[in-house]
Structure formats: C-alpha cells, structure tokens
Backbone and ligand atoms as CSV (ligand in chain L), in Angstrom:
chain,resi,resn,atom,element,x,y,z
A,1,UNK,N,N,-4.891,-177.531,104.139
A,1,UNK,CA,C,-3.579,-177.306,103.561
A,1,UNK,C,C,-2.486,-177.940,104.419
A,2,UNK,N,N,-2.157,-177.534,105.565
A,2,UNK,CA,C,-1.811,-178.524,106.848
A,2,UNK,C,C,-1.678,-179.766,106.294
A,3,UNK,N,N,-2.637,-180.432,106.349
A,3,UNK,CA,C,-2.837,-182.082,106.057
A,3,UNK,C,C,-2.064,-182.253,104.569
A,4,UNK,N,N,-2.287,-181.734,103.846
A,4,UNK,CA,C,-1.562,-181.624,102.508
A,4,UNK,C,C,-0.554,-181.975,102.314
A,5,UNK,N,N,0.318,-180.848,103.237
A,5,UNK,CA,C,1.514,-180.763,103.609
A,5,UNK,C,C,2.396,-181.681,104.046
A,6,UNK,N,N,1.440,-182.125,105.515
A,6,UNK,CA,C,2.151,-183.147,106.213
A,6,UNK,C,C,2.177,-184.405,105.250
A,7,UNK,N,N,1.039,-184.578,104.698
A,7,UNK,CA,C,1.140,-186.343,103.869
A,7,UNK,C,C,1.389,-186.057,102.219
A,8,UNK,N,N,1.982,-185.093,101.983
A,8,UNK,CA,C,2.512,-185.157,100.670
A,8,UNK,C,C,3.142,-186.216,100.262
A,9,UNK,N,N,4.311,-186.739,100.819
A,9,UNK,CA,C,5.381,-187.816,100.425
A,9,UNK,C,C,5.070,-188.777,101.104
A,10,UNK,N,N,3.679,-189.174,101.391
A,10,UNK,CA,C,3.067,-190.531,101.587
A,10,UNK,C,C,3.670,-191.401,100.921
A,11,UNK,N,N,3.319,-191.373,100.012
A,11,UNK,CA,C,3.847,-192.330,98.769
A,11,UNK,C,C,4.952,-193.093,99.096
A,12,UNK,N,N,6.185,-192.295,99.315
A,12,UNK,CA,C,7.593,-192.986,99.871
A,12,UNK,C,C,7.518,-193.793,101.035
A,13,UNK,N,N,6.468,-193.585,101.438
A,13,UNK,CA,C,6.839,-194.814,102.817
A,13,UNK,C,C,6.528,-195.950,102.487
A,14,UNK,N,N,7.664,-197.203,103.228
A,14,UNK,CA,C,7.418,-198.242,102.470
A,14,UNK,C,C,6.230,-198.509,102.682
A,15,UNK,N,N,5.261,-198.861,103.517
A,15,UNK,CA,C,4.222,-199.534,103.873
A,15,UNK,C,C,3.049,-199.042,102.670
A,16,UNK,N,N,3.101,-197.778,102.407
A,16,UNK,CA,C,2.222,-197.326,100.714
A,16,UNK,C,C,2.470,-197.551,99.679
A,17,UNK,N,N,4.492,-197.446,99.248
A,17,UNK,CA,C,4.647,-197.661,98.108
A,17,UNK,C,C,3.958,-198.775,97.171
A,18,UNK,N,N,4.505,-199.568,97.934
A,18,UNK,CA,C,3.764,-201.152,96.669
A,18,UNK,C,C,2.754,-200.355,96.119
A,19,UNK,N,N,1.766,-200.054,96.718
A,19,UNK,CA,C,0.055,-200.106,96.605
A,19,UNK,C,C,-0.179,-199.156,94.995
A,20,UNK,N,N,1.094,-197.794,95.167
A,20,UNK,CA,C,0.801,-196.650,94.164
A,20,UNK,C,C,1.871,-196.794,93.417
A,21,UNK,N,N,2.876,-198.165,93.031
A,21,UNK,CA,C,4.133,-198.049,92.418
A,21,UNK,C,C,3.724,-197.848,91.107
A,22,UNK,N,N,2.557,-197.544,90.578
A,22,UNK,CA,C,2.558,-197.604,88.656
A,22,UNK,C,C,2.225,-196.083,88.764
A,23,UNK,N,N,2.412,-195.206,90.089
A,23,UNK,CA,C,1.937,-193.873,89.545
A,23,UNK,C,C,3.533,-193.233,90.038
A,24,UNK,N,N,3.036,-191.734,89.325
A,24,UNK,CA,C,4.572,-190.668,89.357
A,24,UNK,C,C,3.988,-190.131,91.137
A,25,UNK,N,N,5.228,-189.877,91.467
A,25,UNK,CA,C,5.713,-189.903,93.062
A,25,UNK,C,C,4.320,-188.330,93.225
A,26,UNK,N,N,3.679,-188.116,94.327
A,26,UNK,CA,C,2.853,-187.306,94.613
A,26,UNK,C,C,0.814,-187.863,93.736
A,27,UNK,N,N,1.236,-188.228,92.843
A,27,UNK,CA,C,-0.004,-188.708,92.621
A,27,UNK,C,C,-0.541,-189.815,92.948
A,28,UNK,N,N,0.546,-190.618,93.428
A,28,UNK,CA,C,0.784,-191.903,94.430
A,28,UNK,C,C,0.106,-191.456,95.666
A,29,UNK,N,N,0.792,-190.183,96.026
A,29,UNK,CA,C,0.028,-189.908,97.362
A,29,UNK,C,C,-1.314,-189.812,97.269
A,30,UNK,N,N,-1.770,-188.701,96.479
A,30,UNK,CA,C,-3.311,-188.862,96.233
A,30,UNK,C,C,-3.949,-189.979,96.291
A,31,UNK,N,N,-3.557,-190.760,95.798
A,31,UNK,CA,C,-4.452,-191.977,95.278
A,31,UNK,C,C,-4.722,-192.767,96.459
A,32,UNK,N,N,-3.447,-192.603,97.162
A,32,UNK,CA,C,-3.742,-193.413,98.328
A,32,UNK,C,C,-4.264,-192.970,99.316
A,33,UNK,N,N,-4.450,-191.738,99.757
A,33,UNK,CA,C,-4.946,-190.802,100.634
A,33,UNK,C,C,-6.822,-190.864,99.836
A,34,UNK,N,N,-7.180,-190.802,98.572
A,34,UNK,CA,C,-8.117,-190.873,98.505
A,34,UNK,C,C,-8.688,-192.159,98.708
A,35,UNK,N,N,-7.698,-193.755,98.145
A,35,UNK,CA,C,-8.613,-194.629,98.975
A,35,UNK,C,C,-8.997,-194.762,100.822
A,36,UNK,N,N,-7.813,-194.139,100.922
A,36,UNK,CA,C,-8.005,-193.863,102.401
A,36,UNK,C,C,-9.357,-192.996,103.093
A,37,UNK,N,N,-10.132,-192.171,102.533
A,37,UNK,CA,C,-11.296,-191.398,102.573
A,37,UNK,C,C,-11.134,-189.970,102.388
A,38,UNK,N,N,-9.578,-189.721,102.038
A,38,UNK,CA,C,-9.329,-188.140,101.574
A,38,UNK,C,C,-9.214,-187.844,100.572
A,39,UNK,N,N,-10.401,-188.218,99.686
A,39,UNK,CA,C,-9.908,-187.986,98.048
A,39,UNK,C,C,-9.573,-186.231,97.778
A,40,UNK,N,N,-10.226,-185.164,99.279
A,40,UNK,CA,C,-10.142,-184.059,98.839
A,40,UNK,C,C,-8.555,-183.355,99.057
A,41,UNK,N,N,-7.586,-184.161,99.678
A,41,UNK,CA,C,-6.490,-183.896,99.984
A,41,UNK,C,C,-5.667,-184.057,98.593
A,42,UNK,N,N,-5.865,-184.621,97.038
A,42,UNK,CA,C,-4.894,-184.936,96.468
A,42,UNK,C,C,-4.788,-184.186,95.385
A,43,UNK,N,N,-5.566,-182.839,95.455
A,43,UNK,CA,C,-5.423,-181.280,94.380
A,43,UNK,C,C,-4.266,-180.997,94.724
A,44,UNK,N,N,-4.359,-180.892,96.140
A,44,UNK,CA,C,-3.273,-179.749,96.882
A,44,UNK,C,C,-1.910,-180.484,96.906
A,45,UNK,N,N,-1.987,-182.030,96.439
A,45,UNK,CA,C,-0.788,-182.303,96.494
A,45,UNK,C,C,0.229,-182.851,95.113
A,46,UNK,N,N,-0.813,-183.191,94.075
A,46,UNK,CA,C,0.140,-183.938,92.728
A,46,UNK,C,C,0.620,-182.866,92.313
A,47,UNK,N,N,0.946,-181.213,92.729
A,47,UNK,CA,C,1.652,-180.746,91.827
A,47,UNK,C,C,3.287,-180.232,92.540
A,48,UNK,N,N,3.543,-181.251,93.967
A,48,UNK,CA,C,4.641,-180.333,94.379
A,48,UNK,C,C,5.551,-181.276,94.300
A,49,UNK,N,N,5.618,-182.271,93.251
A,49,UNK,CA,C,7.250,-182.658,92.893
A,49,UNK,C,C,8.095,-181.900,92.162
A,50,UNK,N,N,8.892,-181.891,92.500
A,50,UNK,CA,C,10.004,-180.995,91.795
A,50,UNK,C,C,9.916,-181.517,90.339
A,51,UNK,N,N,10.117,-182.787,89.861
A,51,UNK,CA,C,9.970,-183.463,88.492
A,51,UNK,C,C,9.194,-182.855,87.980
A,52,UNK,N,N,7.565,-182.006,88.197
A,52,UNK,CA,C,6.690,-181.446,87.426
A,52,UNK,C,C,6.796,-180.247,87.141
A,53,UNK,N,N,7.960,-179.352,87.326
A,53,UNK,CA,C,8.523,-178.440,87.714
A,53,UNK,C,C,9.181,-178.456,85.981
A,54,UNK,N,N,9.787,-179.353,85.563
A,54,UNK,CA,C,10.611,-179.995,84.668
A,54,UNK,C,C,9.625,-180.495,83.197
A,55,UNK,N,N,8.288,-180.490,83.403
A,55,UNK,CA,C,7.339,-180.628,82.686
A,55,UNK,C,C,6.553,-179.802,81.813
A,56,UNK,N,N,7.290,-179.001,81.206
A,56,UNK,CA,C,6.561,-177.313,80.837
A,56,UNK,C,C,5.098,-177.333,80.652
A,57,UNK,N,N,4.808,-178.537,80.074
A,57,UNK,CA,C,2.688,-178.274,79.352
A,57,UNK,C,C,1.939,-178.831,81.025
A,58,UNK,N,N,2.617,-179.933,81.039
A,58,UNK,CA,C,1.678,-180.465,82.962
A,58,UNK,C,C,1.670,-179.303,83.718
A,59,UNK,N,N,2.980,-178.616,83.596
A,59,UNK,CA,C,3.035,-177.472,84.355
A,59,UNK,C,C,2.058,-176.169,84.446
A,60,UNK,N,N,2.202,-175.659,83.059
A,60,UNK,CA,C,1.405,-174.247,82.745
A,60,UNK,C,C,-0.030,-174.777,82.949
A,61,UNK,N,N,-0.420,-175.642,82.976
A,61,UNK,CA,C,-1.751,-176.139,83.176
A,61,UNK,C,C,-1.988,-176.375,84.244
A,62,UNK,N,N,-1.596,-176.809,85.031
A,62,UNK,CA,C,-2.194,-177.131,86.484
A,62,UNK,C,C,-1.331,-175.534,87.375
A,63,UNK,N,N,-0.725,-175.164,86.475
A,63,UNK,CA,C,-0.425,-173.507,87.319
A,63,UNK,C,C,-1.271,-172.535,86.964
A,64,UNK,N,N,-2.459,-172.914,85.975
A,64,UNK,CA,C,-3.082,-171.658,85.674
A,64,UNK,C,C,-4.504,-172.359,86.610
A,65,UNK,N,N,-4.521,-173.397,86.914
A,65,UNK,CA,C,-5.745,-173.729,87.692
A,65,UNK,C,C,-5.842,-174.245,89.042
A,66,UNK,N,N,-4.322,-174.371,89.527
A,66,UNK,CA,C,-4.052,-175.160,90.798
A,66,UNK,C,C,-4.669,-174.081,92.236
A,67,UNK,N,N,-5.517,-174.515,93.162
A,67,UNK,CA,C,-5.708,-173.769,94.419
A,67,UNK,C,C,-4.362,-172.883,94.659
A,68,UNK,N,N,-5.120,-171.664,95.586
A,68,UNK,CA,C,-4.103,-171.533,97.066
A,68,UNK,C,C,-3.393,-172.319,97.632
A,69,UNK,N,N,-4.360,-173.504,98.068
A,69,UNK,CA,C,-3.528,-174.722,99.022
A,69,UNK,C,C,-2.629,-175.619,98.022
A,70,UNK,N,N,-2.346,-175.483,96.962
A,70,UNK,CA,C,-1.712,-176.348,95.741
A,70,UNK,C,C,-0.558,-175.969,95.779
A,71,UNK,N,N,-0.876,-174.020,95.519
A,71,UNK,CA,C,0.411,-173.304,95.160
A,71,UNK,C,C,1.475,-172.888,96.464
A,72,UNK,N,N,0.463,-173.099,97.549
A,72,UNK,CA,C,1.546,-173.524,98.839
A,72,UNK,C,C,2.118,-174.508,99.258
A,73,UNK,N,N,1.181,-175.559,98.780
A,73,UNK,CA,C,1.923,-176.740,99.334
A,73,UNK,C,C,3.113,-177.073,98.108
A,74,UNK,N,N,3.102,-176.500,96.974
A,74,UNK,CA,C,4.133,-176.949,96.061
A,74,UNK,C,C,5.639,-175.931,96.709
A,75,UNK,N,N,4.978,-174.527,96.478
A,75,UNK,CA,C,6.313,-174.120,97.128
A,75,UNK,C,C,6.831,-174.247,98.538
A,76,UNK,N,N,5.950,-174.960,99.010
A,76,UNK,CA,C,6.592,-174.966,100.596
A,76,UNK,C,C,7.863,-176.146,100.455
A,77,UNK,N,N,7.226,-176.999,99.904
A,77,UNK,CA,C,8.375,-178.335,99.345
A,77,UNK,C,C,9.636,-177.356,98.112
A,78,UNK,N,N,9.543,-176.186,97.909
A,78,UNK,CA,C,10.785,-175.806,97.569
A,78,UNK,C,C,11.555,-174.910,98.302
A,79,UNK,N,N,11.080,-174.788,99.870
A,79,UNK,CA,C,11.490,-174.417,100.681
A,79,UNK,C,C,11.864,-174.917,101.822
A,80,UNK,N,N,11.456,-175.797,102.125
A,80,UNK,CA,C,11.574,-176.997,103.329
A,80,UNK,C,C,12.612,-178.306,102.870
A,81,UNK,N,N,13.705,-178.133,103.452
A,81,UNK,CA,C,14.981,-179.466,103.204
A,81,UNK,C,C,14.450,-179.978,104.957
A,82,UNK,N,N,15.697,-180.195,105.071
A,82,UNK,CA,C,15.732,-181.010,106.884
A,82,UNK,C,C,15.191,-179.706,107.619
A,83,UNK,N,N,15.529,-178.228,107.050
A,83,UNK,CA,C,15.010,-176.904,107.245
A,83,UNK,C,C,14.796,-176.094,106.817
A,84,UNK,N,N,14.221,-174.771,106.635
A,84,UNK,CA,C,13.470,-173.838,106.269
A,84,UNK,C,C,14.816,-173.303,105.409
A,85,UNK,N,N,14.630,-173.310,103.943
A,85,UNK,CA,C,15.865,-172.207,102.992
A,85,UNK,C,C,15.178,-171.769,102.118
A,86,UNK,N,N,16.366,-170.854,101.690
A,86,UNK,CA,C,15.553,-170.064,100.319
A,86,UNK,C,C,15.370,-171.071,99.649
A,87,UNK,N,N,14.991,-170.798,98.067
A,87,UNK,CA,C,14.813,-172.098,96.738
A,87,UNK,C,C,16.118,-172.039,96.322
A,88,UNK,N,N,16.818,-171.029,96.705
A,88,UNK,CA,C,18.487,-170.976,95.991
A,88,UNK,C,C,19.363,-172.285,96.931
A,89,UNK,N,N,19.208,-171.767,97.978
A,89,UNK,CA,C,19.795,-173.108,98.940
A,89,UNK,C,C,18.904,-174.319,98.743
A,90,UNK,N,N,17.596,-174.592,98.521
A,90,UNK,CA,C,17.339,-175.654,98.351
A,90,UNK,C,C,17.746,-176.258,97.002
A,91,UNK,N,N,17.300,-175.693,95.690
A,91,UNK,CA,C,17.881,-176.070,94.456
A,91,UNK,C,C,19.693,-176.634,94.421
A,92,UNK,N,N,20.446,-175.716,95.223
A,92,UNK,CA,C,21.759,-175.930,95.227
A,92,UNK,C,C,21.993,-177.527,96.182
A,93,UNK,N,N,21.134,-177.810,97.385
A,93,UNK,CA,C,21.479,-178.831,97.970
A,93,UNK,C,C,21.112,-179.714,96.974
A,94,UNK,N,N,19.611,-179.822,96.601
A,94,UNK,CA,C,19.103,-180.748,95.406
A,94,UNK,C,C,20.311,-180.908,94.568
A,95,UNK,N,N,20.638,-180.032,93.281
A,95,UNK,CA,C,21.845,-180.401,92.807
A,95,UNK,C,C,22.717,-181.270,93.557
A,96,UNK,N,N,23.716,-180.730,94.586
A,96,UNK,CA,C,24.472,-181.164,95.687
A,96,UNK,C,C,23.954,-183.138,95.313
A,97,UNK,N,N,22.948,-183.483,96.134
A,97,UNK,CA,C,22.499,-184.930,96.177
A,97,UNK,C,C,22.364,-185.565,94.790
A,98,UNK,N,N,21.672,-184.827,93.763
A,98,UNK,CA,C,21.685,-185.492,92.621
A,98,UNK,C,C,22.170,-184.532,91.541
A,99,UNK,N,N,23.237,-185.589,91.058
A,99,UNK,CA,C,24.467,-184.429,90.035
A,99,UNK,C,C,23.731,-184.767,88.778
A,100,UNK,N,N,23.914,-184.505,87.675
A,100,UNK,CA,C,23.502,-184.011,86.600
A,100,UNK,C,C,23.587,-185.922,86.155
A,101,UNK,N,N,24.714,-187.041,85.907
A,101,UNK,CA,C,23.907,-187.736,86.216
A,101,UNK,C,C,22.898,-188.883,86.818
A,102,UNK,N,N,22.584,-188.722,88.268
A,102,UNK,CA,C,21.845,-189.239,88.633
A,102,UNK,C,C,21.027,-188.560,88.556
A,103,UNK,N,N,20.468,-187.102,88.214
A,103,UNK,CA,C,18.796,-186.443,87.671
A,103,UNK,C,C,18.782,-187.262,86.542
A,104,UNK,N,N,19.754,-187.524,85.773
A,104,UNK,CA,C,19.180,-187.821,84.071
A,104,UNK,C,C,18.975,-188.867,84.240
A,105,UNK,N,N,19.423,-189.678,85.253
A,105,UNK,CA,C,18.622,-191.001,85.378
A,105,UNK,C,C,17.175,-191.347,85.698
A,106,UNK,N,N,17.204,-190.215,86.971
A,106,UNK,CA,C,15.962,-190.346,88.000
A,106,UNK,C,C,14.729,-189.624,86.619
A,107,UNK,N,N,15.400,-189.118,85.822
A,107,UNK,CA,C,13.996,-188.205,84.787
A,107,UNK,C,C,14.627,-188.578,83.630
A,108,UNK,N,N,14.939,-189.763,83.240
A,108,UNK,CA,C,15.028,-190.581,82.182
A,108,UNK,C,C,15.394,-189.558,80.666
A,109,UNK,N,N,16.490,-188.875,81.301
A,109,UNK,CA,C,17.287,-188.284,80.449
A,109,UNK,C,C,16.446,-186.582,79.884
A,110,UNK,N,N,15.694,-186.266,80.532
A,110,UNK,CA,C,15.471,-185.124,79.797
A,110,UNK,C,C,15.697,-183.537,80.907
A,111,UNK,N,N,16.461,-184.263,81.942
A,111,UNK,CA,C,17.412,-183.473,82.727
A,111,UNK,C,C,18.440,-182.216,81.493
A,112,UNK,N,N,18.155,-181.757,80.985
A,112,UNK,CA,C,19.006,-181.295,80.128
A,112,UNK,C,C,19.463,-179.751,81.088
A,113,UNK,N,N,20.802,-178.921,80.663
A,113,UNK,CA,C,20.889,-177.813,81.466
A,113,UNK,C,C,19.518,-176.550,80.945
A,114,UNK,N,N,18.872,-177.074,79.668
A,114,UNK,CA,C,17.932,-176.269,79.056
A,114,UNK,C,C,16.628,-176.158,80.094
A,115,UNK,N,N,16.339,-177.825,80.709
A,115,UNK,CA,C,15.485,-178.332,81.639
A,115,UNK,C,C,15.712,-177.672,82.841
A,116,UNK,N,N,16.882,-177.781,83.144
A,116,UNK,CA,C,16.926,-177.303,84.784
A,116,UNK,C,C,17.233,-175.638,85.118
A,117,UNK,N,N,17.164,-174.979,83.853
A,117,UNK,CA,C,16.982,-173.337,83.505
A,117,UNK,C,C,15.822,-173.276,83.776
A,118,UNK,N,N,14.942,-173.801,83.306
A,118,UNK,CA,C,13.198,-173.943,82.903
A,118,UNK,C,C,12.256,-174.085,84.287
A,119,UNK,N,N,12.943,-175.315,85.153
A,119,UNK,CA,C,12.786,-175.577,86.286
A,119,UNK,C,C,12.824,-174.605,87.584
A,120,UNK,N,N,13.997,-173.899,87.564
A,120,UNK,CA,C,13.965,-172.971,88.085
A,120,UNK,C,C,13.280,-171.913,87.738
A,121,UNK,N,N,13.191,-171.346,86.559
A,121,UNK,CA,C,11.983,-169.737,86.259
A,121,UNK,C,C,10.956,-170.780,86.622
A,122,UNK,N,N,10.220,-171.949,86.688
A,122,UNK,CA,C,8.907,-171.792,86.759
A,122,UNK,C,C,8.992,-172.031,88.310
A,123,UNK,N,N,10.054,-172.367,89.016
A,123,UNK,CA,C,9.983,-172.733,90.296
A,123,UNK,C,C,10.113,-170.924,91.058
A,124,UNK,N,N,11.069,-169.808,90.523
A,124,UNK,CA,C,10.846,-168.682,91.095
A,124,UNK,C,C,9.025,-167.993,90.584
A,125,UNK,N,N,8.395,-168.516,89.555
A,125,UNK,CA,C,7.070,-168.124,89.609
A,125,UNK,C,C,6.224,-168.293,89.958
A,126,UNK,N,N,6.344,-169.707,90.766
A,126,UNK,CA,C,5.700,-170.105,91.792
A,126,UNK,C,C,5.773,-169.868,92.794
A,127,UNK,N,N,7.241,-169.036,93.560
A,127,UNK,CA,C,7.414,-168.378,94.369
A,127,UNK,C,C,6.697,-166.896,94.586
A,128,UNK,N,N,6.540,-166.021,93.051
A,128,UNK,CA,C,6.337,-165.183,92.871
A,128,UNK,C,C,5.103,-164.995,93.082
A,129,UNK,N,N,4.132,-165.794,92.811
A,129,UNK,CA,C,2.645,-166.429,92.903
A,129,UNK,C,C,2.330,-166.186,94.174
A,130,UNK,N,N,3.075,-167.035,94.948
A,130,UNK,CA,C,2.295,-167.057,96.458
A,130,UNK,C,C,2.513,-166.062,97.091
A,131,UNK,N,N,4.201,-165.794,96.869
A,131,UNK,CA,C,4.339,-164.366,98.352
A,131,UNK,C,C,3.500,-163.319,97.533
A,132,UNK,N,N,3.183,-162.688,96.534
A,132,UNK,CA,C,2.246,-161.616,95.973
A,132,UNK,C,C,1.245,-162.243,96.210
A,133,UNK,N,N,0.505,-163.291,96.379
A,133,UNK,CA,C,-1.294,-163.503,96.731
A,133,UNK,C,C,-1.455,-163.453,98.540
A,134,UNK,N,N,0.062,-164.036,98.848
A,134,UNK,CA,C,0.000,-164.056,100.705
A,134,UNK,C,C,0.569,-162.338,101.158
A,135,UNK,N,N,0.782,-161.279,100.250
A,135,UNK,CA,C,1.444,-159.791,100.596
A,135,UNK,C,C,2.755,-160.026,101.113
A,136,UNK,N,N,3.403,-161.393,100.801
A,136,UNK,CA,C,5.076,-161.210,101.797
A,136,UNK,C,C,5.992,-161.657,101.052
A,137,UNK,N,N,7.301,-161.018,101.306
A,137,UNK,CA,C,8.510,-161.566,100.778
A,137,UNK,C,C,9.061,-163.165,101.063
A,138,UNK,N,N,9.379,-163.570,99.781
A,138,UNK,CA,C,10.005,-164.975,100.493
A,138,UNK,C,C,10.817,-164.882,101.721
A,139,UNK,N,N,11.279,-164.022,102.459
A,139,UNK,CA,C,12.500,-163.801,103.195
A,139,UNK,C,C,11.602,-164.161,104.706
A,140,UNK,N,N,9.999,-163.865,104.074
A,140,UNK,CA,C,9.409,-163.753,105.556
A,140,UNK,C,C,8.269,-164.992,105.785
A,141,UNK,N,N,9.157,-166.115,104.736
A,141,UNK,CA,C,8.362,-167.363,105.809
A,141,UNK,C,C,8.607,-168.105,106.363
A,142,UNK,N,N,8.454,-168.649,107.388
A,142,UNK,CA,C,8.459,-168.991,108.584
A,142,UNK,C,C,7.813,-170.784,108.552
A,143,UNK,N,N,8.615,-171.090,109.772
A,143,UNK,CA,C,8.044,-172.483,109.754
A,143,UNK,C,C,6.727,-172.294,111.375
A,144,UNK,N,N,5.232,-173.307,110.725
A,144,UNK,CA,C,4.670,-172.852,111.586
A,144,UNK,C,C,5.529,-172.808,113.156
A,145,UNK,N,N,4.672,-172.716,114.492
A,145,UNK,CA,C,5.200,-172.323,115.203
A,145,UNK,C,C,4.980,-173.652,116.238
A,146,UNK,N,N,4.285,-174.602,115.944
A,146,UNK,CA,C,4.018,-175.792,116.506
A,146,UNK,C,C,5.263,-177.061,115.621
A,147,UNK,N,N,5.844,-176.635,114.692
A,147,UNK,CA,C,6.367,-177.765,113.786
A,147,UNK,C,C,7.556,-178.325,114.542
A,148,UNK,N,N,8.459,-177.156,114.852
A,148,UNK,CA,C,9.611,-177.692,115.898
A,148,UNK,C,C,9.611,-178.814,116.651
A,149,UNK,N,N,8.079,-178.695,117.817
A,149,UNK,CA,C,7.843,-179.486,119.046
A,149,UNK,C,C,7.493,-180.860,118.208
A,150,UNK,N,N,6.591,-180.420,116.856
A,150,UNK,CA,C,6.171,-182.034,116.589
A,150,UNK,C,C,7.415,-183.103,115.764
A,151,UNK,N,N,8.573,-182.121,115.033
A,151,UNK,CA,C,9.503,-182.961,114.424
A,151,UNK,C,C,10.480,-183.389,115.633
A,152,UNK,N,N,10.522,-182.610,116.425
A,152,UNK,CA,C,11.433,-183.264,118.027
A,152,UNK,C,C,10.696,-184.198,118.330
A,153,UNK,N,N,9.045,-184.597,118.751
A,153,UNK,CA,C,8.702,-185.827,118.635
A,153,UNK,C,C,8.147,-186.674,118.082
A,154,UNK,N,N,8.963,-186.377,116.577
A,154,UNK,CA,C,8.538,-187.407,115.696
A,154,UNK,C,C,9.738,-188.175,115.386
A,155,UNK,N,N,10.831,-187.135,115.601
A,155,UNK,CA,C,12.405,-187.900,115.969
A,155,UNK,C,C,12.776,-188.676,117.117
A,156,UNK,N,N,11.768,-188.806,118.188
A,156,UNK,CA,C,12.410,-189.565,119.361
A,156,UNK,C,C,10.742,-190.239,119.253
A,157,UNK,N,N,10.322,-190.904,118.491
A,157,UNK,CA,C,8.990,-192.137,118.610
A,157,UNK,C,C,9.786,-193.171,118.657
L,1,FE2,FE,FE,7.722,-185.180,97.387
C-alpha cells in the first residue's frame, strides 16, 4: 500500500508521461509500473483520481470491489495537499486552483454543480468506508511517522 501511495502520480512525471499519454491520469500509472515489473501495484492505484470521483457507474463499481489498499490509497489522495487536511480543506483548495471553468475544461464539460455535489457524497463515502473498516475518525489520521524526514530529503536532492 506504501508503494501505491508513493508512485500513484507516476504518470505526471515527465520522463513517463509520453509512454502512458493515451491513458486517463492514474491508469497511466499502472501501466507503467506494470511494464516496469509491478503489475500488482496498479489495483491500488487507478481509482484515486479525483476525476473518477465524478464518474458515478466507474465509480459504484470499482467501490463495491476495490481492496483495502485501493480504498486507502484513494482517500489518502483526498487528504494529502502539500499537507495532511480534512477533504473539506482539500476539496476547497482544489476548487481554489481550478474554478468551475478550468474543471469544465480539464473534464470536458461535465463539471456540472450537479457533478461536483456527486463528487463530494461519493468522496465523504469513501471516507466513511475506510475510517469504519480502520475503527477511526477522520480527525485521527496522521501522516506516517517517517514521511516528514523523507519529503525534507526529497526537497533538498
Ligand atoms: Fe493523482
């Protein structure tokens, strides 16, 4: 799950993009992580774009069958900005960066306010999902306890 985590947004780096540009952002990662020899890393990861969030049928389907490590690694990406926030502060920065329209651009118009109602209940049920299968309140997660030391030196490489 770890590994999941860390190489989710593979995809975006330039040196991968070219390779996965005909796929949607996270299944890019998979693909490339599986030619890489991790084909088992790319369950846990095509479902934590926010865009699929926005997808009601992709959605209810890969939420009624997605792992543990799926349904964490999706909500951890709705909890993790530059730092650890609720989904209320993260959704609000998201907004913040992309206004209503540069989403309708980036999701080719079906950004609707109906969409981003939708987005959110399935994004708090995915919240709801994990802290009831992990016994904890969203209030009580935590960034691991090694992540600090490694983003301090992953900022000064
Ligand atoms: Fe991502």
């Amino acid at each position: 799950m770890e590994a999941a985590a860390l190489l989710h947004d593979v995809d975006k780096l330039p040196a991968v993009r070219p390779s996965v540009a005909d796929m949607a952002h996270g299944a890019g990662s998979a693909e490339w992580l599986a030619r890489s020899g991790y084909p088992e890393l790319g369950e846990a990861i095509v479902g934590h774009p926010v865009t699929r969030l926005a997808d009601g049928r992709w959605f209810d389907r890969w939420f009624a069958g997605a792992s543990s490590e799926a349904l964490i690694v999706a909500y951890a990406d709705k909890r993790a900005g530059q730092k650890l926030e609720s989904m209320a502060e993260r959704f609000a920065s998201w907004e913040h960066r992309y206004p209503p329209e540069v989403r309708a651009e980036k999701a080719r118009g079906s950004w609707t306010p109906e969409t981003l109602a939708a987005v959110r209940r399935r994004a708090e049920a995915l919240e709801a999902r994990v802290c009831d299968f992990l016994g904890i309140e969203p209030s009580d997660v935590r960034r691991l306890e090694w992540s600090g030391r490694a983003l301090r030196l992953a900022r000064d490489a």
